[in-house]
N, C-alpha and C positions, 0 to 999 in steps of 0.2 A: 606111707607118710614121708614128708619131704623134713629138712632140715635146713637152715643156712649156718656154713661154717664160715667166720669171717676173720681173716688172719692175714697180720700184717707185721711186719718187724721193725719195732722201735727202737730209736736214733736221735740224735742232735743233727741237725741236717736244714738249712736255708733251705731246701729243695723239698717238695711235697715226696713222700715217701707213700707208693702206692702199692697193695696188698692183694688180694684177691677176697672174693664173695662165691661159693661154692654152693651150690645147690645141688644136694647131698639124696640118693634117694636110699633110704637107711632098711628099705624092703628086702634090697637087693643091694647091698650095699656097693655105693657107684658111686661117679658123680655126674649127675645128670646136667652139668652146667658151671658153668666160669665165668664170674665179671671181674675186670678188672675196675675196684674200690679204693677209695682211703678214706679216713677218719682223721679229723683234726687237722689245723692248718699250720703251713711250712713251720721252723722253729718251733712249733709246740707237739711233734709228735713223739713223745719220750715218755716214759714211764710216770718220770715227776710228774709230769701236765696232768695224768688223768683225773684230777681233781681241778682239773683249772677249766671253768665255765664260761660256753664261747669259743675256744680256741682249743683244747685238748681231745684225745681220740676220745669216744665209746669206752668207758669204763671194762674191762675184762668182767666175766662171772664171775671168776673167784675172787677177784679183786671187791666187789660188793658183796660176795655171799650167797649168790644165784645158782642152780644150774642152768638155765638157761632163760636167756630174755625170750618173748616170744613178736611176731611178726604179724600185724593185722597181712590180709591177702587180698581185703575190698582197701584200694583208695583212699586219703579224703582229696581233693582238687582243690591245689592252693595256686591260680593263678598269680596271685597279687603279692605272696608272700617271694622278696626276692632271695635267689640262692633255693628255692624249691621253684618256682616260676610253673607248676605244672603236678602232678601227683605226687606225693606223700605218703609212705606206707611206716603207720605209728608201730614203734618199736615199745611195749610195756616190760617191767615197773615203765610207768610214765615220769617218778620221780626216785634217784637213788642216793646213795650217801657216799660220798669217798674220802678217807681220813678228815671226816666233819664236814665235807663239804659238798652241800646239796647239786645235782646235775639232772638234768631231762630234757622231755619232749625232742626224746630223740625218734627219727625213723631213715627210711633208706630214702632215696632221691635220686635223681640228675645232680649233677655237679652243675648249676648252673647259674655260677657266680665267679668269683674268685677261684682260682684254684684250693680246692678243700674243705675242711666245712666246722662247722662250730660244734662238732660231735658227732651230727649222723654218721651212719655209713651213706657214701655218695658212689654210686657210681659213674664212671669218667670218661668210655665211650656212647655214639648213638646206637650201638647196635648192641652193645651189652646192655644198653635202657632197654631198648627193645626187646630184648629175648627175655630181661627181667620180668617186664611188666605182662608178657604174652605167658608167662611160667606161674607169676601169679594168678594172672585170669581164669587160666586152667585150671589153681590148685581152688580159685573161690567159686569156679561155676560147679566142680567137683563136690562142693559140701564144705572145705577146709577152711574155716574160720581166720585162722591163724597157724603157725608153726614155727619152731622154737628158733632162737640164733644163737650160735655158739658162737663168741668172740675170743679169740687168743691173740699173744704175742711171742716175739721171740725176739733177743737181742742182738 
């Protein structure tokens, strides 16, 4: 079974603050893979924010109450949708709570807008897209529906 661990450390920062996305294989405990990711856009990557919808990172698990979110590993293809411009891998809960305040429809992506993103996790090189989506293919031709994502932070 595979995992993603996705940890980034939160700041006050003009500057997009970038994390990593680990592709964890938890059999053999390793890491079978590295992207370099961020969540949430420039000035809103900080603790406060994770209530803030649109603009703040991916809620932590413990911060909503979760152990772990989990990861579709089939696609859905959102051409049209900008800042996804291309596949879309849904991240459920689909909808969560943070100090009151509802967030979702979050999943992983290309950074393909702005720099940073309105909650996904995005990944930010072509070839870490690449090696993501070739790692998914693998885990959905394999049988794996989905697989959990552990999100943390650190200050």
């Amino acid at each position: 079974m595979k995992i993603l661990l996705y940890h980034q450390h939160l700041m006050q920062s003009a500057n997009l603050i970038e994390g990593r996305l680990l592709m964890l294989d938890s059999e053999a405990p390793s890491i079978a893979n590295t992207y370099i990711a961020t969540s949430g856009l420039p000035n809103n990557q900080r603790f406060e924010c994770l209530s803030s919808p649109g603009k703040g990172s991916i809620p932590a698990n413990n911060v909503i109450g979760i152990d772990s979110y989990q990861v579709a590993t089939t696609p859905i293809y959102m051409p049209g949708v900008k800042g996804v411009e291309g596949n879309f891998y849904k991240i459920n809960p689909h909808m969560v709570t943070v100090n009151g305040v509802t967030r979702g429809d979050f999943g992983v992506h290309f950074d393909a807008n702005v720099p940073g993103s309105s909650g996904c996790v995005v990944l930010r090189t072509d070839t870490g897209w690449e090696a993501f989506e070739k790692d998914m293919k693998n885990l959905s031709a394999s049988g794996i529906n989905e697989i959990p994502l552990l999100v943390s932070y650190s200050r």
